[in-house]
Residue frames as qw, qx, qy, qz and C-alpha x, y, z in Angstrom:
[[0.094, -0.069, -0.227, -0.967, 29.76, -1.60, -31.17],
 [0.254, 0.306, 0.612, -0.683, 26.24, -0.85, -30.03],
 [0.184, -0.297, -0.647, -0.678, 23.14, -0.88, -32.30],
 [0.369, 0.107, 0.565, -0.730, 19.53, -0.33, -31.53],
 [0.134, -0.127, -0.904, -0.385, 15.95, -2.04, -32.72],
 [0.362, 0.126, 0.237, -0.893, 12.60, -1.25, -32.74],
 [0.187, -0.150, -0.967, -0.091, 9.61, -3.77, -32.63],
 [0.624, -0.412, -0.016, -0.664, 5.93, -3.47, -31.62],
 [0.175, -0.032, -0.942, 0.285, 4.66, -4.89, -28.49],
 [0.326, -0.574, -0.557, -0.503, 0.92, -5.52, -27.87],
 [0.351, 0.059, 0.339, -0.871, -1.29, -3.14, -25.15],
 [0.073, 0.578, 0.788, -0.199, -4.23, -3.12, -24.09],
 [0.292, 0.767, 0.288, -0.494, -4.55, -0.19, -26.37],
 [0.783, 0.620, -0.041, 0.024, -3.02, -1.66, -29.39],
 [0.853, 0.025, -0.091, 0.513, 0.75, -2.32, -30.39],
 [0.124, -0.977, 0.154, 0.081, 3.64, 0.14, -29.06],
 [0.497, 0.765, -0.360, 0.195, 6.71, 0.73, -30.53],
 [0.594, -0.745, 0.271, 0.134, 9.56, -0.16, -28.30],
 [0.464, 0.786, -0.306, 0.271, 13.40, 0.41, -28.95],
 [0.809, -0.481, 0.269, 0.205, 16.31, -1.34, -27.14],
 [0.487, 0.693, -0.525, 0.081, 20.13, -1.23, -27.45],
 [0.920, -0.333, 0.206, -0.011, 22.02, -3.67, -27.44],
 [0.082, -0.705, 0.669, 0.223, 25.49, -5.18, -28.32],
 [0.932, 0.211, 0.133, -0.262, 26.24, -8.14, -30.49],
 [0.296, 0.664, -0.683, -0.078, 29.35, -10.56, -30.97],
 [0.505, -0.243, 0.828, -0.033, 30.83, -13.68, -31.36],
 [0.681, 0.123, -0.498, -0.522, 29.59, -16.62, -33.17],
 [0.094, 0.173, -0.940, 0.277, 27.61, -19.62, -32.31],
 [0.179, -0.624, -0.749, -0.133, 24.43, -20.51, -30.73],
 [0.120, -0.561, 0.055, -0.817, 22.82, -17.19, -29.55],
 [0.600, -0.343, -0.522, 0.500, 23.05, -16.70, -26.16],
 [0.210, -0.746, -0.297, -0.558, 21.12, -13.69, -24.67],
 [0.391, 0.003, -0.504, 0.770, 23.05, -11.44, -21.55],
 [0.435, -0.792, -0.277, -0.328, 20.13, -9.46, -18.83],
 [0.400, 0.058, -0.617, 0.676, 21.64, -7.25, -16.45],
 [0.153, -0.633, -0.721, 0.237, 19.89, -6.20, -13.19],
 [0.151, -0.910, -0.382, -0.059, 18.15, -3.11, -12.01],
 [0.322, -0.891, 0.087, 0.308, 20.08, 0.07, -12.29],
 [0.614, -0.266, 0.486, 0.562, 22.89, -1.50, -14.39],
 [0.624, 0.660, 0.025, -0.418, 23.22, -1.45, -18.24],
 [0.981, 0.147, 0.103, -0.075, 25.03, -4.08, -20.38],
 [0.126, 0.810, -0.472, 0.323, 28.38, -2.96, -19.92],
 [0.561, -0.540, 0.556, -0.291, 28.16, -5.07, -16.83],
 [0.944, 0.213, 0.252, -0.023, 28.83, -7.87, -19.29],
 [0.543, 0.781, -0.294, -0.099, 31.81, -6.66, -20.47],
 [0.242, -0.595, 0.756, -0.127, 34.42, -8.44, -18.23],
 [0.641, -0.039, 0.766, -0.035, 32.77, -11.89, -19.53],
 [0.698, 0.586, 0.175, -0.372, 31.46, -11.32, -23.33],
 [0.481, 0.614, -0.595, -0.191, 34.55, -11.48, -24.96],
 [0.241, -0.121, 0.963, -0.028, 35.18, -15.27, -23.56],
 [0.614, 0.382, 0.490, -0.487, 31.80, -15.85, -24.09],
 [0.683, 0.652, -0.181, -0.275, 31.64, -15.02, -27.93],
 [0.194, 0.366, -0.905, -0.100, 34.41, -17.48, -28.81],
 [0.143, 0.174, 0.962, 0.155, 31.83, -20.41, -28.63],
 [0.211, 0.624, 0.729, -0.187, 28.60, -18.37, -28.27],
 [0.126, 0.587, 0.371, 0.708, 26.76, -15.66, -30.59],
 [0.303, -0.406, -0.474, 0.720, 25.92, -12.75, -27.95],
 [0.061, -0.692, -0.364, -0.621, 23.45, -10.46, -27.68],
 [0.228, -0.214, -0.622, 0.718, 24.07, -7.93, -24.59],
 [0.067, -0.706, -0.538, -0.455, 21.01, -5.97, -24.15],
 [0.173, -0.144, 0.245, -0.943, 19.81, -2.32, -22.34],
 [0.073, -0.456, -0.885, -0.057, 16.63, -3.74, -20.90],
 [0.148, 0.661, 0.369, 0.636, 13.88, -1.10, -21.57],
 [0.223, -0.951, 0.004, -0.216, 14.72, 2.51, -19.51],
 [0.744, -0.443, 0.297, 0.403, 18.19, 1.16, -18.58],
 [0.616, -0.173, 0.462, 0.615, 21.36, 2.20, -20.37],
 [0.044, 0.369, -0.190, -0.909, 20.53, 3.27, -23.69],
 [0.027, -0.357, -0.932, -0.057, 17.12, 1.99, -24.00],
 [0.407, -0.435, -0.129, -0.793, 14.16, 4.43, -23.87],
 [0.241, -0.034, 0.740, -0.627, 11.66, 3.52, -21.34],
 [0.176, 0.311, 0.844, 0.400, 9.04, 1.92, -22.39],
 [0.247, -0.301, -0.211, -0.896, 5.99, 4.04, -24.19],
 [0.463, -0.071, 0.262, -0.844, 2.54, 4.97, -22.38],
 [0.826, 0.233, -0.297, -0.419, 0.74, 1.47, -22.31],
 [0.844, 0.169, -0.479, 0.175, 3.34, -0.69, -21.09],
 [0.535, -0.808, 0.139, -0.202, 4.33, -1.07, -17.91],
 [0.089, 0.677, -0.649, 0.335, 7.49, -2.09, -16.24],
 [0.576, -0.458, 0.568, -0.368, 6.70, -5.44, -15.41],
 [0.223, -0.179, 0.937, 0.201, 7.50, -9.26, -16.00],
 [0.562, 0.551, 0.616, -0.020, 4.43, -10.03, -18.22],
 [0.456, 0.873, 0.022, -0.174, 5.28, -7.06, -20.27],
 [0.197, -0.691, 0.640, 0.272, 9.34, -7.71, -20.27],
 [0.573, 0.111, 0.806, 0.101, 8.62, -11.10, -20.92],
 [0.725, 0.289, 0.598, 0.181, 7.12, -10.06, -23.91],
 [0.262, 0.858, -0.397, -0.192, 9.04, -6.88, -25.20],
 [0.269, -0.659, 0.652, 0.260, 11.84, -9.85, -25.09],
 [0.691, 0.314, 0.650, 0.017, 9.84, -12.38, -26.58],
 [0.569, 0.797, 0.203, -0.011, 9.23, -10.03, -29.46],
 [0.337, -0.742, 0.562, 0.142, 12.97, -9.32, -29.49],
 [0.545, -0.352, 0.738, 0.185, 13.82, -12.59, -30.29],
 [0.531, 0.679, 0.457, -0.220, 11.50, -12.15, -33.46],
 [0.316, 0.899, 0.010, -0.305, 13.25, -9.38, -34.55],
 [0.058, -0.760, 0.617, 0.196, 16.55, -10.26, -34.30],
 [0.835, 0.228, -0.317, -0.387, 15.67, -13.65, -35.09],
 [0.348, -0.695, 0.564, -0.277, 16.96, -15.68, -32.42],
 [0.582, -0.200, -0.778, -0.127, 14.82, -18.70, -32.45],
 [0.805, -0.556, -0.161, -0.133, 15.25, -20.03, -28.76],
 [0.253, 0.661, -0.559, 0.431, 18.30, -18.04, -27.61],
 [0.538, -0.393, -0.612, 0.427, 19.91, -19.18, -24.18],
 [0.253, -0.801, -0.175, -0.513, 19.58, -17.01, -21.72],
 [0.598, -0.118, -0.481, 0.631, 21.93, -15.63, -18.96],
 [0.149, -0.817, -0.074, -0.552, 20.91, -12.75, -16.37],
 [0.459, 0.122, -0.444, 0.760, 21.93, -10.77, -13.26],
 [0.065, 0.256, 0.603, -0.753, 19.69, -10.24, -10.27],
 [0.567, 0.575, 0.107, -0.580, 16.33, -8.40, -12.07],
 [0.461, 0.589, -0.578, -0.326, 17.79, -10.26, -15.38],
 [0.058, 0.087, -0.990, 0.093, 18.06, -13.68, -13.61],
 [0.490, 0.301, 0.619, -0.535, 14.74, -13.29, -12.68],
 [0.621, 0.431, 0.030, -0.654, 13.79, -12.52, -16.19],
 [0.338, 0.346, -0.832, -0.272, 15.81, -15.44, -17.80],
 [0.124, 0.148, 0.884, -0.426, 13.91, -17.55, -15.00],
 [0.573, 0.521, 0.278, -0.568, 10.30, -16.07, -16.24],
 [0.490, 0.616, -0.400, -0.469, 11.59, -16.76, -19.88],
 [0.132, 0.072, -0.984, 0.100, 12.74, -20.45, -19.17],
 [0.299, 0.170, 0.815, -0.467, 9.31, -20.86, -17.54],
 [0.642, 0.497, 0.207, -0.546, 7.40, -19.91, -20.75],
 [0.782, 0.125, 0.578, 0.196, 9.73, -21.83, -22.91],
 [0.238, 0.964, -0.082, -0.082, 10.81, -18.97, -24.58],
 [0.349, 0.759, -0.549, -0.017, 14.41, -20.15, -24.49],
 [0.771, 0.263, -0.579, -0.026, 16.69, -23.10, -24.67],
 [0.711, -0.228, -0.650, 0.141, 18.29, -22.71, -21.67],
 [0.342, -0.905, -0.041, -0.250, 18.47, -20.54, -18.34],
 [0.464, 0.187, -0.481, 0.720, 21.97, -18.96, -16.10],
 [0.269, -0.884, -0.128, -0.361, 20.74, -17.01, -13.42],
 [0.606, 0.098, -0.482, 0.625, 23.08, -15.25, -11.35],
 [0.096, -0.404, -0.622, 0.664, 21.77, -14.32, -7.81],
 [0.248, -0.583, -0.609, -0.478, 18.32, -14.01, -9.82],
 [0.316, -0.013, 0.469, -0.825, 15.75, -11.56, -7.33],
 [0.654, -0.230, -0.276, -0.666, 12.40, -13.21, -6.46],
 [0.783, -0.179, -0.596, -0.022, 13.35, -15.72, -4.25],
 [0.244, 0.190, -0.604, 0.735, 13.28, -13.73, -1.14],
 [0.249, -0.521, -0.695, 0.428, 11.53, -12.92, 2.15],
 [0.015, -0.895, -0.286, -0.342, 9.32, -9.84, 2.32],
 [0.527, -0.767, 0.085, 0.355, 12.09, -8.81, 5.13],
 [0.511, -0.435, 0.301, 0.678, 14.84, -9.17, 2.80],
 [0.382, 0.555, 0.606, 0.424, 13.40, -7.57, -0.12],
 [0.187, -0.933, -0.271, -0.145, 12.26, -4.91, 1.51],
 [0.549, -0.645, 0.299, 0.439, 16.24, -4.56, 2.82],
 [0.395, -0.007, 0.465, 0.792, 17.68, -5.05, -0.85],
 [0.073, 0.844, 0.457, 0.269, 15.03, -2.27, -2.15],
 [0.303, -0.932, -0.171, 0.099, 16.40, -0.20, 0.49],
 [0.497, -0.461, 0.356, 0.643, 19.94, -0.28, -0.15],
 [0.596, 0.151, 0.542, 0.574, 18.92, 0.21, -3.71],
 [0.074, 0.935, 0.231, 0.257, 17.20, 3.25, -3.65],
 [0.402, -0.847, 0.173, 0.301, 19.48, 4.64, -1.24],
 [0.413, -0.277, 0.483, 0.720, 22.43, 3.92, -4.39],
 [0.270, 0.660, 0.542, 0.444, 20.05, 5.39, -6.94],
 [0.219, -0.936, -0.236, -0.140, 19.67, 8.56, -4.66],
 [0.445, -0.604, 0.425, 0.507, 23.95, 8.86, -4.38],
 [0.440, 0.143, 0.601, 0.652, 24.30, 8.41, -7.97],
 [0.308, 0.639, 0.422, 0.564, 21.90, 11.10, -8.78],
 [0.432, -0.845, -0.111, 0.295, 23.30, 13.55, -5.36],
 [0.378, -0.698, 0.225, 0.565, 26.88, 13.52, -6.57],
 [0.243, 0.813, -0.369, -0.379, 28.75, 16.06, -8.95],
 [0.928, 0.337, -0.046, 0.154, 29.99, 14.15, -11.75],
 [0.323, 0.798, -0.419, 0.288, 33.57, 15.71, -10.99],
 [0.680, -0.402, 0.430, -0.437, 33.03, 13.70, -7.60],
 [0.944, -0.015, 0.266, -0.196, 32.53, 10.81, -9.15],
 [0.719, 0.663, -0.202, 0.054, 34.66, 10.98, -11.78],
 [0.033, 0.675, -0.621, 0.396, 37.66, 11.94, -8.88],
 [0.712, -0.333, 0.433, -0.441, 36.43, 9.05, -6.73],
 [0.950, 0.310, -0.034, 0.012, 36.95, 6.30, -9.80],
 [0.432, 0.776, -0.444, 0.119, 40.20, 7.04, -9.86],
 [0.127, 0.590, -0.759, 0.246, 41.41, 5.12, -6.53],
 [0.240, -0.071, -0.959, 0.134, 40.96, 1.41, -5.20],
 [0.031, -0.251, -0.608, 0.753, 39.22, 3.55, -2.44],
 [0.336, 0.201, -0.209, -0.896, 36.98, 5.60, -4.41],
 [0.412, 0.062, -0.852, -0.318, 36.09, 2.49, -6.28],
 [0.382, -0.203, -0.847, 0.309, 34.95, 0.93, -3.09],
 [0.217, 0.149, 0.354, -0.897, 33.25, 3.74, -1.81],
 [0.388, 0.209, -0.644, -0.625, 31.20, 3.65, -5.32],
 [0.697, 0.172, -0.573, -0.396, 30.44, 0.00, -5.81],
 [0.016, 0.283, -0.910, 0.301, 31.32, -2.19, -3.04],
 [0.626, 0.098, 0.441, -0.635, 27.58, -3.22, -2.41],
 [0.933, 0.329, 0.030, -0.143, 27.40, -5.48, -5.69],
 [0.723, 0.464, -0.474, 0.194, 31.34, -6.20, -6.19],
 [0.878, -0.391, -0.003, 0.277, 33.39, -8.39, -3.88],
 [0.611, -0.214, 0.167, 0.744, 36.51, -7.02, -5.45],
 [0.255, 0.934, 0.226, -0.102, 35.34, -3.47, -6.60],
 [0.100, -0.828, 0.316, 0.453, 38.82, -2.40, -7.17],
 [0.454, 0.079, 0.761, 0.456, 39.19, -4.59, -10.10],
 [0.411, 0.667, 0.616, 0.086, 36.84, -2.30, -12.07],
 [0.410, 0.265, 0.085, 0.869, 38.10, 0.56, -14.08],
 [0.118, -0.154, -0.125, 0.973, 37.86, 4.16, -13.68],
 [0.314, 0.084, -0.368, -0.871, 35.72, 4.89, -16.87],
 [0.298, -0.106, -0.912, -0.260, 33.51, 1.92, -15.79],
 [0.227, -0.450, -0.762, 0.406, 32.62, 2.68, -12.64],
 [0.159, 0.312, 0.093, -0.932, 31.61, 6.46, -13.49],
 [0.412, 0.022, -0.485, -0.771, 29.24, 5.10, -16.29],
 [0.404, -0.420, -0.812, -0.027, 27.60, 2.33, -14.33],
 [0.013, -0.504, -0.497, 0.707, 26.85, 5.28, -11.31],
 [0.343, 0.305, -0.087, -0.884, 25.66, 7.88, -14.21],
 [0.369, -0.103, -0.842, -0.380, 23.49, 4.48, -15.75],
 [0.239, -0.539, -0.723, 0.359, 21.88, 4.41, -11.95],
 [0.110, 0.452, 0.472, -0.749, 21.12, 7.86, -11.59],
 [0.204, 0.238, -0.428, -0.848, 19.96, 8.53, -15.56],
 [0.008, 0.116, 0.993, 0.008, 17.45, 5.16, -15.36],
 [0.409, -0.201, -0.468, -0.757, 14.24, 5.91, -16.75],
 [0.753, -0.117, -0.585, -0.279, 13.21, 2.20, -15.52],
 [0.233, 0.280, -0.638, 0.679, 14.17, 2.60, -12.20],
 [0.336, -0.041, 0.516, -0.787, 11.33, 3.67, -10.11],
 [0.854, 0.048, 0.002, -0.518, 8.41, 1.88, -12.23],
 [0.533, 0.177, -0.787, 0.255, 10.91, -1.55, -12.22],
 [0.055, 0.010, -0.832, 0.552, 11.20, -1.64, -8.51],
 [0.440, -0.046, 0.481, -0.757, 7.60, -0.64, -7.84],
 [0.854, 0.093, -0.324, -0.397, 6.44, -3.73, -10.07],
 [0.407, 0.196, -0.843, 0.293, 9.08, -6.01, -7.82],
 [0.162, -0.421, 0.645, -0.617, 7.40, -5.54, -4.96],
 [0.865, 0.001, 0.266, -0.426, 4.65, -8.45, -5.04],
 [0.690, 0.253, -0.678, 0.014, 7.44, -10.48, -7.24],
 [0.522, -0.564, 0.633, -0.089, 7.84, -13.45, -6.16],
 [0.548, 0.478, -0.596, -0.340, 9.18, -16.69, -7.92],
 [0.581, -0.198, 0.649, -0.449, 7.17, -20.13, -7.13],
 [0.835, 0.388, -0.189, -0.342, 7.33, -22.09, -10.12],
 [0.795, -0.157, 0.569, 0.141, 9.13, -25.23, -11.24],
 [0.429, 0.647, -0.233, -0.585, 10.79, -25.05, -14.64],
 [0.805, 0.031, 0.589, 0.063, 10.14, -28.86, -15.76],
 [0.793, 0.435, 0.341, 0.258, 12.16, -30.17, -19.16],
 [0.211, 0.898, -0.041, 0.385, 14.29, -27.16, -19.53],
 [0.736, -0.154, -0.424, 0.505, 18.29, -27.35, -18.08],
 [0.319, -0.896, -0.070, -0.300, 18.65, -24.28, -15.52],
 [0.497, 0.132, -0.345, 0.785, 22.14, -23.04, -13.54],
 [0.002, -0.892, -0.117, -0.436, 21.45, -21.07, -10.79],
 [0.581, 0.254, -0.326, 0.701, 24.49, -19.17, -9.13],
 [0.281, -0.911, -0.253, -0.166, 25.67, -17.32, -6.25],
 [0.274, 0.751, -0.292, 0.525, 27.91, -15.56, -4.62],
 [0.626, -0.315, -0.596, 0.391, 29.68, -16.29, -1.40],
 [0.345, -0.084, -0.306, 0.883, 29.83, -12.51, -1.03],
 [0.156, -0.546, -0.549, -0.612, 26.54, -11.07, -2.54],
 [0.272, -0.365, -0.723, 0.520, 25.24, -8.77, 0.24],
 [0.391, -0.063, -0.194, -0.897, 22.52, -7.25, -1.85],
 [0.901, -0.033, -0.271, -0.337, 20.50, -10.88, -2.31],
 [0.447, -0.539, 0.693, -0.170, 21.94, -13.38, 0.48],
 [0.208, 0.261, -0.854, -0.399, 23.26, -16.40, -0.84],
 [0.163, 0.068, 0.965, -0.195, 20.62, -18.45, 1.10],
 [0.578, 0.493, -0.016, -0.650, 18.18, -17.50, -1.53],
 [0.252, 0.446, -0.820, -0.255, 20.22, -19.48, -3.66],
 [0.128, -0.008, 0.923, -0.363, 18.56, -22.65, -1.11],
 [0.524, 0.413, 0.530, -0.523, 15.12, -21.70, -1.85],
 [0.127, 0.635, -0.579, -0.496, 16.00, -21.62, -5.43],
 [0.217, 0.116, -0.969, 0.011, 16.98, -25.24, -5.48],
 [0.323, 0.229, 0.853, -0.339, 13.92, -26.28, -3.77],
 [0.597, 0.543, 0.338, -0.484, 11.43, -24.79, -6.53],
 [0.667, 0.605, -0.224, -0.373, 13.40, -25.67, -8.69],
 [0.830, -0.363, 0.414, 0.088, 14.79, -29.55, -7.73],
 [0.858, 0.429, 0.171, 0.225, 16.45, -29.94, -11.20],
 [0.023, -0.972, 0.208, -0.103, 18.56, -26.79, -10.97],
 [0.786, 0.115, -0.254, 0.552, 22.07, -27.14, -11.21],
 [0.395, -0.906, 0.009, 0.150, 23.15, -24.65, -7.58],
 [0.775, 0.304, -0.148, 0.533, 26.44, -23.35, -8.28],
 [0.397, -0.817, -0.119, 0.401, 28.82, -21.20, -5.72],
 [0.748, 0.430, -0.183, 0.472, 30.68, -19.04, -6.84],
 [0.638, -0.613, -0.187, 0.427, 33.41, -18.45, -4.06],
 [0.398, -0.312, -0.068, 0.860, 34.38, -14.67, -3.49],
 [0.009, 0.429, 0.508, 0.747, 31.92, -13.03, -5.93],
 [0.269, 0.354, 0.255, -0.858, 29.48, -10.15, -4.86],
 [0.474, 0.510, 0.658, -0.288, 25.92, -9.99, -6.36],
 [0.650, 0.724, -0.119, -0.198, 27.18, -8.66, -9.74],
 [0.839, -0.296, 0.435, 0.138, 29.65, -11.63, -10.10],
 [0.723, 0.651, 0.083, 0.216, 31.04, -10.93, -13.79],
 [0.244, 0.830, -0.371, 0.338, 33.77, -8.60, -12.52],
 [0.634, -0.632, 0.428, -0.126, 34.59, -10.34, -9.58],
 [0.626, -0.251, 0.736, 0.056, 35.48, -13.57, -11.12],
 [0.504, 0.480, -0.398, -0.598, 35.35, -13.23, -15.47],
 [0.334, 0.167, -0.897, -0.237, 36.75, -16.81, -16.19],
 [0.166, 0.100, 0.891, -0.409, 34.43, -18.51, -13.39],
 [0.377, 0.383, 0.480, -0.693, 31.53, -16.87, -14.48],
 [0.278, 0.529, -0.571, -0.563, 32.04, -17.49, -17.86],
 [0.084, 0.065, -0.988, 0.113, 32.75, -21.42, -17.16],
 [0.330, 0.204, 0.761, -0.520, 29.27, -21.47, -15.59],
 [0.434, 0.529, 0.023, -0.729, 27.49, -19.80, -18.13],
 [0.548, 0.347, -0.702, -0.293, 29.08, -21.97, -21.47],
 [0.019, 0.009, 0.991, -0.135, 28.39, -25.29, -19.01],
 [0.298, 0.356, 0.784, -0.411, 25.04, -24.76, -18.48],
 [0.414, 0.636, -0.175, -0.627, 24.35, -23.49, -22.08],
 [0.133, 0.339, -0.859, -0.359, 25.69, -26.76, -23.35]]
């Protein structure tokens, strides 16, 4: 069951409200889920319920995503300001120093949040920032171009398209290796989550100067990839490991670049190891 929470976050013209939903089960240490750009925290559903049997879980709408507002006039749509709409998050909900698992845009931010010591420990799964200006500029492009099908076709379209393996694959194949493992009713709400995204257009246009050149010293770190991912190529994953020599690199074989559905129990397994 969903809930929602409201929290100031400072401006440069004083505090602003912001409001996030989010989801919340399990027991255990708390253990904070970020999905990427376009998505909304659904995409956590094929792993949360393993997840909450050791860990407390907080899935989140990250702000203009899902059912999140966007953030108010004052706040922009970038990793100094995410960083601390989440910071203040953890305030509200009283976290302490949750872990912290994310997915593409979300790996990045669990990465920014590991780097300020904001949490205990960091998953990232095929995290963005650790690319060439070529291949950025390529996964940007494929991603507008699915933001701009998801908000072309007739929801009866879509809706008729979920229904077969094919459809499915038409749909989604660009982040799932095995798109036809995802339901019907899933795959129509993750396309009407891309085209309904508030945080869409100011998100990406704060990615484009991201990049991610730090070291996160004293602080354990997992970062994953896909052998199939052919949004973010795995050999990101390579530069990864070099800024970050401590990093535990993990494949995971057959997974696309939103790896939770492809592979639930693997992705799990990573997550609760590198949370321990």
């Amino acid at each position: 069951m969903s809930a929602t929470v409201s929290f100031d976050v400072p401006s440069a013209h004083g505090p602003r409200a912001v409001t996030l939903s989010y989801r919340r089960v399990g027991t255990g240490e708390p253990l904070l889920l970020l999905h990427g750009i376009g998505h909304h925290r659904q995409a956590w559903d094929p792993v949360v319920d393993i997840l909450a049997t050791e860990r407390d879980v907080i899935a989140v709408d990250l702000p203009g995503f899902g059912e999140s507002p966007a953030l108010p006039d004052g706040l922009a749509h970038d990793l100094p300001t995410l960083n601390s709409t989440l910071g203040a998050l953890f305030e509200k909900l009283e976290l302490g120093r949750p872990h912290v698992a994310g997915n593409s845009l979300g790996g990045l931010l669990a990465l920014e949040l590991g780097r300020e010591k904001l949490v205990r420990s960091v998953t990232a799964l095929s995290p963005a920032g650790f690319w060439t200006q070529a291949e950025r500029r390529y996964a940007f492009g494929v991603l507008m171009a699915m933001r701009q099908a998801a908000r072309s076709m007739p929801l009866p379209l879509v809706e008729r398209l979920s229904t077969t393996a094919t459809g499915r694959t038409v749909l989604t194949s660009t982040i799932y290796a095995r798109p036809s493992r995802r339901s019907p009713e899933a795959v129509v709400a993750e396309t009407l989550a891309l085209a309904h995204a508030e945080g869409f257009t100011p998100t990406l246009r704060a990615g484009t100067s991201v990049r991610f050149t730090d070291d996160i010293p004293g602080l354990p770190v997992t970062v994953a990839w896909g052998t199939r991912d052919r949004l973010l190529v795995r050999r990101q994953g390579i530069r990864a490991k070099r800024l970050i020599p401590h990093a535990r690199l993990v494949r995971l074989p057959g997974c696309g670049h939103v790896p939770m559905n492809d592979d639930p129990a693997l992705v799990a397994r990573v997550i609760l190891d590198g949370s321990r």
